[in-house]
Backbone bond lengths (Angstrom), bond angles and torsions (degrees), N, CA, C in turn:
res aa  C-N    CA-C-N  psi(-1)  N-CA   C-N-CA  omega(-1)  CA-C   N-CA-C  phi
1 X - - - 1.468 - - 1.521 108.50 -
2 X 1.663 113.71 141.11 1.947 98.36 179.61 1.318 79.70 -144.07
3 X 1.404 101.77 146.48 1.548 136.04 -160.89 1.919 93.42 -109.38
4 X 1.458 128.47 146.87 0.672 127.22 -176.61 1.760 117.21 -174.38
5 X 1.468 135.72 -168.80 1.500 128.36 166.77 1.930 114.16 -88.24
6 X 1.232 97.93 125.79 1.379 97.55 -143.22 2.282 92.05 -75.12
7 X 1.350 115.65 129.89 1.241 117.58 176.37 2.043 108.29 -24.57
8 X 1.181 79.16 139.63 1.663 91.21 167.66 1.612 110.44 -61.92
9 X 1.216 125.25 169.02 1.548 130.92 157.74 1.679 108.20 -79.49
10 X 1.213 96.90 152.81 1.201 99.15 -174.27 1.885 120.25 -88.36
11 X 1.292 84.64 6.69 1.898 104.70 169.10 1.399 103.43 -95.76
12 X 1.497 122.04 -27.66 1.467 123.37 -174.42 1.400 113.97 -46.40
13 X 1.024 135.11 149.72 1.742 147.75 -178.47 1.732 112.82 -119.48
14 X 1.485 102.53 77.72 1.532 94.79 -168.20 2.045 101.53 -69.70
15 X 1.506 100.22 134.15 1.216 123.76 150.78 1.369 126.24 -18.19
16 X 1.331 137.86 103.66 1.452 119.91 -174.84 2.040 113.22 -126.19
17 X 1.135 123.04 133.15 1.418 105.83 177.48 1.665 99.29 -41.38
18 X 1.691 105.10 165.09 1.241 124.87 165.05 1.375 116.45 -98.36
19 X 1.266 110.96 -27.11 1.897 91.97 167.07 1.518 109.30 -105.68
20 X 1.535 122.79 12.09 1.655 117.33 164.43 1.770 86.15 -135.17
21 X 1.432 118.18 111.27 1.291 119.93 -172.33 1.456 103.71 -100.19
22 X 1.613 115.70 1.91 1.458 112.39 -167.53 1.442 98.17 -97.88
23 X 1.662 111.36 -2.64 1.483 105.60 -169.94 1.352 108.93 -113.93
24 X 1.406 115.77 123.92 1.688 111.90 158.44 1.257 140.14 -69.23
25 X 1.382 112.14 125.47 1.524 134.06 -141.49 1.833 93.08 -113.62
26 X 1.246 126.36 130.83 1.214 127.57 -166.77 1.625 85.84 -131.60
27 X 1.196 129.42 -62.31 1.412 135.28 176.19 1.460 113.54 -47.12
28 X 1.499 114.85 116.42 1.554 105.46 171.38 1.830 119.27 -106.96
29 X 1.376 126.97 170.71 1.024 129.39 -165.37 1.558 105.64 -83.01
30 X 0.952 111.42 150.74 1.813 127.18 -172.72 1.083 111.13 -67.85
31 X 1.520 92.83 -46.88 1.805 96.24 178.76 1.093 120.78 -110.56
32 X 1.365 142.93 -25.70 1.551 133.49 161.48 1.468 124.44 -98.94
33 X 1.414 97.34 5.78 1.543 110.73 -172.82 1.826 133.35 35.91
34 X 1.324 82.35 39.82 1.850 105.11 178.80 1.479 88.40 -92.01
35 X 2.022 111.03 146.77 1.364 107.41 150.07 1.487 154.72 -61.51
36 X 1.355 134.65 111.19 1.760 129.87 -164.84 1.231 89.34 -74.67
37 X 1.603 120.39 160.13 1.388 123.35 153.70 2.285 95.10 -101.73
38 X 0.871 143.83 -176.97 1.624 162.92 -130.18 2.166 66.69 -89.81
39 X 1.486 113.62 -62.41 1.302 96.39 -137.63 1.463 100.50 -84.10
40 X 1.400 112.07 11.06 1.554 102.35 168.40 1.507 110.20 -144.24
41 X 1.496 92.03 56.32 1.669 106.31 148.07 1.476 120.67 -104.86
42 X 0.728 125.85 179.76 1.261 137.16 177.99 1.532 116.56 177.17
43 X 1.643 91.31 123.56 1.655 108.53 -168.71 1.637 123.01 -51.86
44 X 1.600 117.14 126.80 1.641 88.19 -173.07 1.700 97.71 -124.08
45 X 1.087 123.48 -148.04 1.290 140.20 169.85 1.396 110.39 -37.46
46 X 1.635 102.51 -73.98 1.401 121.91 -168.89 1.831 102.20 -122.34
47 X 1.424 128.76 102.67 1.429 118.04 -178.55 1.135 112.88 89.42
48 X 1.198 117.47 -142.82 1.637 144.67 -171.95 1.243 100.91 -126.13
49 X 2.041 100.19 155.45 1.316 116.31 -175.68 1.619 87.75 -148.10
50 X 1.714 103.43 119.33 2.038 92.69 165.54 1.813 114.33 -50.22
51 X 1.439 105.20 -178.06 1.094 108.30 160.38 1.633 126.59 -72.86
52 X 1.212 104.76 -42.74 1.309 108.86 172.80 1.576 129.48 -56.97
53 X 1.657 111.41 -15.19 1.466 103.70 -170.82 2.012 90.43 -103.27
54 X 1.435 120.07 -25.52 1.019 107.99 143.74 1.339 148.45 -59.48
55 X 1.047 116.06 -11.63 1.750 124.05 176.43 1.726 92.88 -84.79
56 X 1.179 133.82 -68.11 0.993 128.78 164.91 1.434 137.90 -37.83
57 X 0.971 121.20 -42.85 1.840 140.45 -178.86 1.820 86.34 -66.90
58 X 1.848 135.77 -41.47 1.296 146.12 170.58 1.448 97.41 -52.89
59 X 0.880 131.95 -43.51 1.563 128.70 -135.98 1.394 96.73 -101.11
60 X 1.458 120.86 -29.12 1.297 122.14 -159.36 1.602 106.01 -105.64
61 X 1.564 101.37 -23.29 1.636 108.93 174.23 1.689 112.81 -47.06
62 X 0.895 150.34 117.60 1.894 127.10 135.97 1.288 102.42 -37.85
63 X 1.783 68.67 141.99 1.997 101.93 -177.67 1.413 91.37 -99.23
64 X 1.598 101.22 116.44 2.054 123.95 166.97 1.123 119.17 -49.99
65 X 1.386 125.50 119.29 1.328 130.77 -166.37 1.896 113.36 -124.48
66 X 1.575 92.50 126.54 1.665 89.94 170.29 1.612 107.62 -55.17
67 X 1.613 97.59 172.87 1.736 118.32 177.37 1.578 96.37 -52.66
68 X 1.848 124.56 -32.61 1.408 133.82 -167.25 1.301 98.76 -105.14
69 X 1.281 140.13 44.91 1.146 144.00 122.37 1.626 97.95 85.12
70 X 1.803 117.97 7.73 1.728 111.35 168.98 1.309 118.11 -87.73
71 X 1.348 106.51 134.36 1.634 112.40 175.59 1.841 104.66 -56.20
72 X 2.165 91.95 121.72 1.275 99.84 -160.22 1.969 99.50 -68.38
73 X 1.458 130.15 111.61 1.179 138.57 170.90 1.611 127.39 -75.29
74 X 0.847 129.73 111.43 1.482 135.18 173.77 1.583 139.27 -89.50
75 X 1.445 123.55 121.10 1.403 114.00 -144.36 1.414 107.22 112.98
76 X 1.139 112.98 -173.83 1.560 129.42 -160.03 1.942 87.77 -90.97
77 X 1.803 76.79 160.65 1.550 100.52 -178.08 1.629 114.76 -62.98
78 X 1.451 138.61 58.43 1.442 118.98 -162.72 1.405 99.98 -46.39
79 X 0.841 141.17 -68.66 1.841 142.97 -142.70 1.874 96.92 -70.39
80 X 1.081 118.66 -16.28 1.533 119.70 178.65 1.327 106.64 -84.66
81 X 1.238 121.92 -64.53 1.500 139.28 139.84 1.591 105.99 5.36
82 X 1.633 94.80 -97.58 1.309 111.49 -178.27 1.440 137.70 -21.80
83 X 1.643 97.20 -54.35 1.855 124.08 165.60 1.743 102.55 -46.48
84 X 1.708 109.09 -59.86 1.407 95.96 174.02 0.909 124.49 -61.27
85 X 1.426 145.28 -32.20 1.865 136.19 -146.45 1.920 67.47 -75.78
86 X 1.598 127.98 -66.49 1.235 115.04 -153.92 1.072 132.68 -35.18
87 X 1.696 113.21 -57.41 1.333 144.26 167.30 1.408 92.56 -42.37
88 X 1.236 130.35 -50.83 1.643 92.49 -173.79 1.083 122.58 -120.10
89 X 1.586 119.55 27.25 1.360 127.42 133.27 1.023 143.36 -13.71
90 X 2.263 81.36 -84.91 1.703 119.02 174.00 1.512 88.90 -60.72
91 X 1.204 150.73 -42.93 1.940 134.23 -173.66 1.588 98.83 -55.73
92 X 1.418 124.12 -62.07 1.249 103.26 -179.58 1.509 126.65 -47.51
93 X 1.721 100.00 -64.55 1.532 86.89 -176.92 1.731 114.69 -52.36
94 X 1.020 115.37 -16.28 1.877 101.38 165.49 1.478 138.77 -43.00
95 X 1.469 80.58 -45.58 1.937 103.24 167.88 1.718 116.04 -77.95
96 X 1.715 97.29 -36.48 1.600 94.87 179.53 1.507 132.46 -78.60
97 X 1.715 115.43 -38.98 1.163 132.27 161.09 1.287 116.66 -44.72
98 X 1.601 136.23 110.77 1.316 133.92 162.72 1.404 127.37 -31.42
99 X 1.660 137.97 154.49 0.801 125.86 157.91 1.644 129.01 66.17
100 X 1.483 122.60 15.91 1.332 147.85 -153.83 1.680 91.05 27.66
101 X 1.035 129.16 72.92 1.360 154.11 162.72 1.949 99.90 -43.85
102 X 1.454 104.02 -66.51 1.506 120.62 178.66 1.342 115.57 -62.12
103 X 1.565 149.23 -27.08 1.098 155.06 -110.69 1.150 98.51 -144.84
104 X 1.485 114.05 -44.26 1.588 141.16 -177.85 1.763 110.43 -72.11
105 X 1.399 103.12 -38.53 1.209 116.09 172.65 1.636 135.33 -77.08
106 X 1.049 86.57 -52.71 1.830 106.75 175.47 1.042 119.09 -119.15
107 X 1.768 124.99 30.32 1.311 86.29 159.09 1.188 112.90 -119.98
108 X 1.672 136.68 -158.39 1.094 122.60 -159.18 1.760 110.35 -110.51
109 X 0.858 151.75 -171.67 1.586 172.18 -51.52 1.069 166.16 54.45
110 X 1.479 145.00 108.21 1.261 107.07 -153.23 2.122 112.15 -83.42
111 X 1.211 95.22 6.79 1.520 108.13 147.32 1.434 115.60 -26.40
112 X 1.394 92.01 -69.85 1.885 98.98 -173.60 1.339 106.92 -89.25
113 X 0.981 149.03 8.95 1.490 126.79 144.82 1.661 119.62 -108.65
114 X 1.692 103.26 42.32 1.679 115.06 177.87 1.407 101.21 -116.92
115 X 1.226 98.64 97.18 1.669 108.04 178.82 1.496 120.45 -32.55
116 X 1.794 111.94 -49.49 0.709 117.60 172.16 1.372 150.82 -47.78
117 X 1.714 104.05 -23.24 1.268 113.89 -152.74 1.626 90.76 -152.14
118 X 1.359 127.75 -2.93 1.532 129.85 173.01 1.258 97.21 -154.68
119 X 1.588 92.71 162.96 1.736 111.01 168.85 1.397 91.40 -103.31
120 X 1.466 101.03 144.51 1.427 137.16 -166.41 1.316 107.47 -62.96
121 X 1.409 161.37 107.76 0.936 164.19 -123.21 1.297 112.58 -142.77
122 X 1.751 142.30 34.51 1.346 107.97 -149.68 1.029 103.97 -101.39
123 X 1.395 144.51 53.78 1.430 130.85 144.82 1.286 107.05 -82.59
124 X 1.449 126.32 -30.49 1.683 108.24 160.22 1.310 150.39 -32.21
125 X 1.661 77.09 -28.81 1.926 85.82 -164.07 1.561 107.07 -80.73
126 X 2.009 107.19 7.67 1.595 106.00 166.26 1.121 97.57 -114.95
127 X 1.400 134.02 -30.34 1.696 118.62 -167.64 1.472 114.75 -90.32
128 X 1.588 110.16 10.97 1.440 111.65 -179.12 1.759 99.41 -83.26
129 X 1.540 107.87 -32.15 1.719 117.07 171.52 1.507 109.39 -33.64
130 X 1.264 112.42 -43.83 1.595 119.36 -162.28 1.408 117.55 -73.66
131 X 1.682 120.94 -27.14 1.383 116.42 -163.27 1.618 83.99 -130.39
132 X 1.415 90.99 151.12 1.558 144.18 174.65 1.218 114.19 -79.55
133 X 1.545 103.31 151.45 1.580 103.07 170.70 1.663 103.57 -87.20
134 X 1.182 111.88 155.59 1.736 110.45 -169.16 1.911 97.92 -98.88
135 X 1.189 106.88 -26.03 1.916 107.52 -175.02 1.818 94.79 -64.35
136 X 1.026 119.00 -58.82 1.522 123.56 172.04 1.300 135.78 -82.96
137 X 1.725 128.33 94.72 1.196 118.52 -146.66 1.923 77.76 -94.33
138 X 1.091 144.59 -23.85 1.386 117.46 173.35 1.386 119.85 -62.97
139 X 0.995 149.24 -7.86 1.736 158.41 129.99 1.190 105.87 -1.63
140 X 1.900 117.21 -74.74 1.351 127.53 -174.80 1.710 100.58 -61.51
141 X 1.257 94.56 -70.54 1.895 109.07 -171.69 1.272 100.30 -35.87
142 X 1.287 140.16 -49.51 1.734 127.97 -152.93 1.540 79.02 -89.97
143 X 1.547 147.00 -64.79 1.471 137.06 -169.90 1.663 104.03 -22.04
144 X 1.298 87.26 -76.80 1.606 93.89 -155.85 1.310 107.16 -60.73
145 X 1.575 125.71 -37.47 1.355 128.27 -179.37 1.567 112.10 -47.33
146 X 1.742 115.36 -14.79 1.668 114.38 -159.70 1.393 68.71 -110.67
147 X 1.351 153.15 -52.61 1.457 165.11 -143.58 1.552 95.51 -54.77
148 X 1.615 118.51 -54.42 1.155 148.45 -148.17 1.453 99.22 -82.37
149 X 1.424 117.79 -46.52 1.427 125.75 -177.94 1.438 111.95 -73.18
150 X 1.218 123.26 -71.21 1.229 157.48 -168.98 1.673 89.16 -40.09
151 X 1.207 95.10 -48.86 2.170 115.91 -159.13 1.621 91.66 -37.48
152 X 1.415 78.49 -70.82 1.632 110.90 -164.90 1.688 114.22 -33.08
153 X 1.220 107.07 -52.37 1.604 118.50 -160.32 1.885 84.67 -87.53
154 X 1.229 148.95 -59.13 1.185 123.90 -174.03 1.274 133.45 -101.34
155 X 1.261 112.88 12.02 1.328 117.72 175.41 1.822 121.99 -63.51
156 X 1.929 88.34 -57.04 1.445 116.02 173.28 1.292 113.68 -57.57
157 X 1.655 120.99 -16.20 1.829 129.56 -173.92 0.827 81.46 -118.91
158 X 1.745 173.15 -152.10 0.917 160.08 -80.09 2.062 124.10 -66.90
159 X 0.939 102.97 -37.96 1.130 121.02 -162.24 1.677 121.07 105.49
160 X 1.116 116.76 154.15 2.114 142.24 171.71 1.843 74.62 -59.98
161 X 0.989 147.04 -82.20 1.452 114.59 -154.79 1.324 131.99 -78.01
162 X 1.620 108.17 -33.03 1.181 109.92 -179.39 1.256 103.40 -61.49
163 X 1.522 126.59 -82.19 1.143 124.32 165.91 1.822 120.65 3.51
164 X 1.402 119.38 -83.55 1.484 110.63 155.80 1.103 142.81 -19.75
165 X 1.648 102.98 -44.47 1.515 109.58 156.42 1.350 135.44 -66.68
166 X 1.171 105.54 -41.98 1.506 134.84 144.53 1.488 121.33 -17.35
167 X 1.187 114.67 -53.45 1.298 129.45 -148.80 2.096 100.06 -106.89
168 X 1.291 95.83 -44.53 1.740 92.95 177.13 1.444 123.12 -88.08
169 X 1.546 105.03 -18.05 1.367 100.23 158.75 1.447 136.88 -78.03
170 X 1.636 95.34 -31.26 1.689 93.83 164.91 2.167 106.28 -65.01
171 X 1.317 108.12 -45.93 1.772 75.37 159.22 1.191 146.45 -44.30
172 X 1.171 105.54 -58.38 1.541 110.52 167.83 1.015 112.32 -38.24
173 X 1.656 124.19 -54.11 1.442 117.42 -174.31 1.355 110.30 -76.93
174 X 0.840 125.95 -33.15 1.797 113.71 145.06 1.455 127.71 -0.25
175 X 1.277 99.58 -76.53 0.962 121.66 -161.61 1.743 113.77 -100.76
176 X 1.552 121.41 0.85 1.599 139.06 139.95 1.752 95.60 -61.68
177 X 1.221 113.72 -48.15 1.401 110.68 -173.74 1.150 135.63 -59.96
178 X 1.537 114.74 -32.41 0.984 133.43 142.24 1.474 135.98 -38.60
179 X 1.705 112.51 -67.93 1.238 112.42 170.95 1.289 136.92 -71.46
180 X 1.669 102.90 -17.77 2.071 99.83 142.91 1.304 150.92 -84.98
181 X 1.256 93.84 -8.89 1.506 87.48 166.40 1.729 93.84 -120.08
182 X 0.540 137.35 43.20 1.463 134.16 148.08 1.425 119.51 -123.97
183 X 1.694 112.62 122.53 1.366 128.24 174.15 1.873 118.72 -42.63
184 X 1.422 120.47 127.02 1.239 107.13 -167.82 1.196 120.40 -98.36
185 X 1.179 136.37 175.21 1.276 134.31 -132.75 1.807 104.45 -78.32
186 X 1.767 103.01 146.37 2.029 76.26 -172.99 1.510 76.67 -134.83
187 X 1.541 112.82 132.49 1.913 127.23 163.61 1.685 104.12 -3.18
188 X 1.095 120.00 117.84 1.803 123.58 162.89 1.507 97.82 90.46
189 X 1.003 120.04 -14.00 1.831 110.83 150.20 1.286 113.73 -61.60
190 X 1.763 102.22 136.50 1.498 113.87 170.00 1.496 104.33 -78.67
191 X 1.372 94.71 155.40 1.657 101.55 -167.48 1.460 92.29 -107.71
192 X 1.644 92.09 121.34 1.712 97.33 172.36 1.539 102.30 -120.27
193 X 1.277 131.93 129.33 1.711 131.45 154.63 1.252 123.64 -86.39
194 X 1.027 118.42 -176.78 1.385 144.32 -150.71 1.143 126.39 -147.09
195 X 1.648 110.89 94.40 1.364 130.81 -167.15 1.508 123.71 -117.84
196 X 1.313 142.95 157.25 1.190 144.56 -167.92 1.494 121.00 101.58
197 X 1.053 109.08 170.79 1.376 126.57 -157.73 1.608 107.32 -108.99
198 X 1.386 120.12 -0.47 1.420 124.99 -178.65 1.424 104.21 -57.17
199 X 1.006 125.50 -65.48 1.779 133.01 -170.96 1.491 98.67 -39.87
200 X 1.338 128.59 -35.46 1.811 130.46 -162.77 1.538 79.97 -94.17
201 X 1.198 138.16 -41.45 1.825 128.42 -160.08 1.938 89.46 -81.74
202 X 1.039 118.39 -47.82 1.552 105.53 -174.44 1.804 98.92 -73.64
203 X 1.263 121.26 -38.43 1.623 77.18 154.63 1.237 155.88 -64.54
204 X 1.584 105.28 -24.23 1.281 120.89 153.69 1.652 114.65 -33.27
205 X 1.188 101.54 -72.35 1.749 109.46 168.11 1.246 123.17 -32.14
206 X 1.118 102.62 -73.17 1.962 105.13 171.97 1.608 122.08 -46.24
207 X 1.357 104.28 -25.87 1.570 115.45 178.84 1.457 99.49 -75.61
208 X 1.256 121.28 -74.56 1.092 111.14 -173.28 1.228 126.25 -57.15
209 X 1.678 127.16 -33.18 1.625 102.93 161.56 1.865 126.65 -64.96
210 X 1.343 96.33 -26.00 1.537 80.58 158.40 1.240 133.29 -52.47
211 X 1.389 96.26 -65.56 1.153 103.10 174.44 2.140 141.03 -42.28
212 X 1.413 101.52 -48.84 1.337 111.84 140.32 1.576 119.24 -41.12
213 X 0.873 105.02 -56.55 1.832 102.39 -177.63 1.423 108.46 -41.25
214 X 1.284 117.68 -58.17 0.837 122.24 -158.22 1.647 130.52 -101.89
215 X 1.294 94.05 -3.67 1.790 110.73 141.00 1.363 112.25 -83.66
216 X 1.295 112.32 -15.61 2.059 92.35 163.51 2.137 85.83 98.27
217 X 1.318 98.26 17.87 2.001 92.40 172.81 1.555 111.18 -73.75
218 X 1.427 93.12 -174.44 2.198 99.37 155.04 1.383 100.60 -91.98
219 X 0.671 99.55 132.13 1.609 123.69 135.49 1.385 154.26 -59.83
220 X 1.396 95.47 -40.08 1.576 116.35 -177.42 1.274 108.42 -45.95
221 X 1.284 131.57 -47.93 1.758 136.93 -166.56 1.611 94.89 -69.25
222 X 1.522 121.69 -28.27 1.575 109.51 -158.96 1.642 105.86 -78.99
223 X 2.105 102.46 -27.80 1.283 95.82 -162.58 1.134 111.78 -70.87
224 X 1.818 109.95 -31.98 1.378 138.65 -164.32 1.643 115.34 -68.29
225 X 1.794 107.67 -17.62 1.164 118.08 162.67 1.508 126.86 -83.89
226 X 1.488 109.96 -47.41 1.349 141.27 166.48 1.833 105.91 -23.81
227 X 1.791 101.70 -68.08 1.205 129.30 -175.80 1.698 109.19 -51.53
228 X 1.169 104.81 -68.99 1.198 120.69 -175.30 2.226 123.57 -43.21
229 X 1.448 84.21 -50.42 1.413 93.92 163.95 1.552 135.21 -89.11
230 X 1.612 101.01 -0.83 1.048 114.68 177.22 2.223 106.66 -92.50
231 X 1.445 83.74 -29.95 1.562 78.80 -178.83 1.782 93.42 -91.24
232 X 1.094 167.40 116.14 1.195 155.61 -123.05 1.514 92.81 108.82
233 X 1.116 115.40 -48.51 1.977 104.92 -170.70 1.320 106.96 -92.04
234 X 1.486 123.46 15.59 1.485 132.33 -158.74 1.532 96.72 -120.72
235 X 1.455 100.52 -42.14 1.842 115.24 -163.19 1.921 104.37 -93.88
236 X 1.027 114.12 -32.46 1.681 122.83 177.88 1.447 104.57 -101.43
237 X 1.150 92.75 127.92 1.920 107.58 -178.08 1.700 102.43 -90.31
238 X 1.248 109.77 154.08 1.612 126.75 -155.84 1.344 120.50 86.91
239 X 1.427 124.27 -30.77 1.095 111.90 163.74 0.827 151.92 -89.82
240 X 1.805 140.31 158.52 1.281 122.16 -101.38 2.109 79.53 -137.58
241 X 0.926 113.03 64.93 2.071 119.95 -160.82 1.511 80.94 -73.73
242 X 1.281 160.72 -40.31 1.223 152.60 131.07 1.779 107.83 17.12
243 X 1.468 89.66 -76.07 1.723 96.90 -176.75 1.303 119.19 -77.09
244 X 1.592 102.79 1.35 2.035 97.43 173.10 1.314 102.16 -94.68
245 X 1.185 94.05 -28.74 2.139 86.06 -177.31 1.214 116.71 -71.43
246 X 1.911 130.06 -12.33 0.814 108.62 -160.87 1.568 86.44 -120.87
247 X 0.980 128.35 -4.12 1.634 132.10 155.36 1.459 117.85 -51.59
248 X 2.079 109.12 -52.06 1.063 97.71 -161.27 1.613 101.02 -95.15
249 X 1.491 136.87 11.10 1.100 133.85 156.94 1.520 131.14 -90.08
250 X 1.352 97.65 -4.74 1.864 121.77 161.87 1.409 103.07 -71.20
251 X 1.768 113.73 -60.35 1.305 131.60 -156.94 1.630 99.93 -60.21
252 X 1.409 110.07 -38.86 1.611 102.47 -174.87 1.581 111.11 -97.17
253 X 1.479 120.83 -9.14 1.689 111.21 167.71 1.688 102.93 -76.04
254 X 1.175 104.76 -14.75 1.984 101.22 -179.66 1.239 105.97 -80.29
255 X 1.731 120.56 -25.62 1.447 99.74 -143.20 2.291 72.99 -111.03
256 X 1.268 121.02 7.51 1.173 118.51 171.76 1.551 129.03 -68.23
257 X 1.761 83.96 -50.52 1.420 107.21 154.10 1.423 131.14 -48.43
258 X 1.602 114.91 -56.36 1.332 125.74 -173.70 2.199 108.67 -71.88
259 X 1.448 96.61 -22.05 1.611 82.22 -176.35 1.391 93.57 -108.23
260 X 1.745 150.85 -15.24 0.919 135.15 -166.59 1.505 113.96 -89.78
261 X 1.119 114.14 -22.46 1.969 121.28 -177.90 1.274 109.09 -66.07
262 X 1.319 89.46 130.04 1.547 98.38 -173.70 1.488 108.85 -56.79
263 X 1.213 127.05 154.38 1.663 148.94 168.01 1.576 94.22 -65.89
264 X 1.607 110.32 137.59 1.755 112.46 155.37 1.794 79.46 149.02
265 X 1.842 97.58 -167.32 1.648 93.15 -156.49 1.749 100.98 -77.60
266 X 1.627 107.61 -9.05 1.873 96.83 -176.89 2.056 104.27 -83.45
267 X 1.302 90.69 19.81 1.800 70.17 -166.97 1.508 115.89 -80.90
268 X 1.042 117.12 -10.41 1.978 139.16 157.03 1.746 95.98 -48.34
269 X 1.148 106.10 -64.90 1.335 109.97 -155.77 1.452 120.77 -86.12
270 X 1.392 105.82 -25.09 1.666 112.11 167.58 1.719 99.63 -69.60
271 X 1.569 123.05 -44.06 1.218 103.23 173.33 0.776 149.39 -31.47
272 X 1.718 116.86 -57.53 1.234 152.16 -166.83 1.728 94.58 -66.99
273 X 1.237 104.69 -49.98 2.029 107.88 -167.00 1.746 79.60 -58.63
274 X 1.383 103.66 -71.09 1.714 85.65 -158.94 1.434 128.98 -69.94
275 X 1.405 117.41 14.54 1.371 105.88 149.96 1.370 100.73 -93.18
276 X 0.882 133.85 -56.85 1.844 138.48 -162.24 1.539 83.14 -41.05
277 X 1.576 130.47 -40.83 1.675 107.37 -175.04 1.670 124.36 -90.25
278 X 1.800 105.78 10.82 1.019 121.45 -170.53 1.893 90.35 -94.78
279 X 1.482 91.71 -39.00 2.030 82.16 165.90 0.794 115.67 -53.20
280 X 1.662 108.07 -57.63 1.725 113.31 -148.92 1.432 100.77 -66.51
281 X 1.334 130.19 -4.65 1.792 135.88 -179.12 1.597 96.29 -76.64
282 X 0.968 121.91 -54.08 1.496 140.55 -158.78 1.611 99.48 -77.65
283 X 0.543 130.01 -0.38 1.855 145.25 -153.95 1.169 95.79 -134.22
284 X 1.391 125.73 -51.83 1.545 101.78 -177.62 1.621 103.29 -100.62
285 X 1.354 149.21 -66.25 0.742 135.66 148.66 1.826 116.40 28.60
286 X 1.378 95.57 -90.60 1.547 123.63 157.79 2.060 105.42 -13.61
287 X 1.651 98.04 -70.60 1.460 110.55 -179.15 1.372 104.73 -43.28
288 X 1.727 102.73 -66.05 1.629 100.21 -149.84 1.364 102.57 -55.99
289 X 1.027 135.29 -38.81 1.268 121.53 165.29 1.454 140.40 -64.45
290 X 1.100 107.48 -22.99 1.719 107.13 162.24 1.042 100.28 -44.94
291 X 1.859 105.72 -73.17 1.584 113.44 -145.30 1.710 97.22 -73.46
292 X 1.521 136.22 -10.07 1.160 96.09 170.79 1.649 120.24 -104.57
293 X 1.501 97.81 34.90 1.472 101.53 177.24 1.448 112.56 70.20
């Protein structure tokens, strides 16, 4: 004798998903009570939910927003993340590329923005952020190690874009920082550039004491950090304290913008103007000094 599911009737109407109609669907949806087949369930509260009443139930939710207007994200920092896998990419290819191939290319100088004596180069003055000096492997390690910290605490309060924005404009201003207070290049000078990611980490800095400020935090640890690494670029030769000052005074006109705009539906869009004019500062700035040599 074998025991088994006893045949359907032959009047029976087996159940079939609606977007796989070849498959029989026994499980129905929670909320519209149509059949899922396995690949369009999706686990809910109580039972099953198709895909479709979930894509919708998404669509109709509001998207959670920090006090700074970033969609609140959950999980690890991708865009903090991200900056590193690059950063130490561009370090490998440093060692791998012949001939400092990478170094030669992107990094920065005020070489290249001396009319006289270079063509103006300024996509450097962001891709020099990315690469490391190769004689000092603590260069990269202490960057990203502050990269790593820093990431964490404003990415998730700021938002994946602001933050981004955040983060390449204090390079840039880095590297504005650089080319004003540093003397430009004169015939029979050795040409030294200017690499690392410090100028984007001291904006980091400046962001976050703004930012603290103005949630009503301490401070004391930021200045006491601020200080410390700032006198460090004064006392160790090679470094470039030029590009921290002008990182961490980028880092805090971005993060002025991002915590001072008022809340309501323009606060996306007032942002955006006042960083786009935190470029357009850096851009001209940038000019008047080219063109006046």
């Amino acid at each position: 004798m074998s025991y088994g599911i006893p045949a359907a009737e032959p009047s029976a109407q087996v159940p079939v998903c609606p977007r796989h109609p070849d498959r029989p669907s026994y499980v129905r949806c929670q909320r519209c009570g149509r059949p899922a087949c396995p690949d369009c369930q999706r686990a809910a509260a109580v039972g099953f939910q198709c895909i479709d009443c979930v894509n919708e139930a998404a669509r109709s939710t509001p998207t959670v927003r920090t006090v700074y207007g970033g969609a609140v994200a959950t999980g690890k920092p991708l865009v903090t993340f991200g900056i590193i896998a690059l950063c130490g990419l561009m370090y490998v290819l440093q060692w791998v590329v012949p001939n400092d191939g990478i170094y030669q290319n992107l990094a920065f100088a005020t070489y290249y923005a001396t009319p006289a004596y270079g063509e103006f180069e300024p996509w450097r003055m962001l891709t020099a952020a990315f690469l490391h000096s190769q004689g000092f492997i603590l260069h990269i390690v202490l960057n990203m190690y502050m990269l790593w910290i820093f990431g964490q605490a404003l990415e998730p309060l700021l938002g994946r874009i602001r933050f981004l924005a955040l983060y390449l404009l204090s390079a840039i201003g880095g590297s504005v920082g650089y080319l004003l207070l540093t003397p430009g290049y004169v015939p029979g000078q050795q040409l030294a550039g200017v690499v690392g990611a410090s100028g984007a980490i001291f904006g980091l800095f400046g962001a976050m004491l703004l930012v603290q400020r103005h949630r009503g935090g301490e401070t004391r640890q930021l200045w006491v950090l601020i200080a410390i690494n700032g006198v460090i670029g004064f006392l160790i030769p090679q470094i470039a304290w030029q590009a921290h000052l002008g990182g961490l005074v980028a880092g805090a006109l971005c993060a002025a913008v991002v915590a001072y705009t008022p809340r309501g539906p323009r606060q996306a869009l007032l942002q955006a103007v006042g960083l786009a004019a935190v470029f357009a500062l850096l851009v001209l700035v940038s000019w008047i000094k080219v063109t006046a040599g």
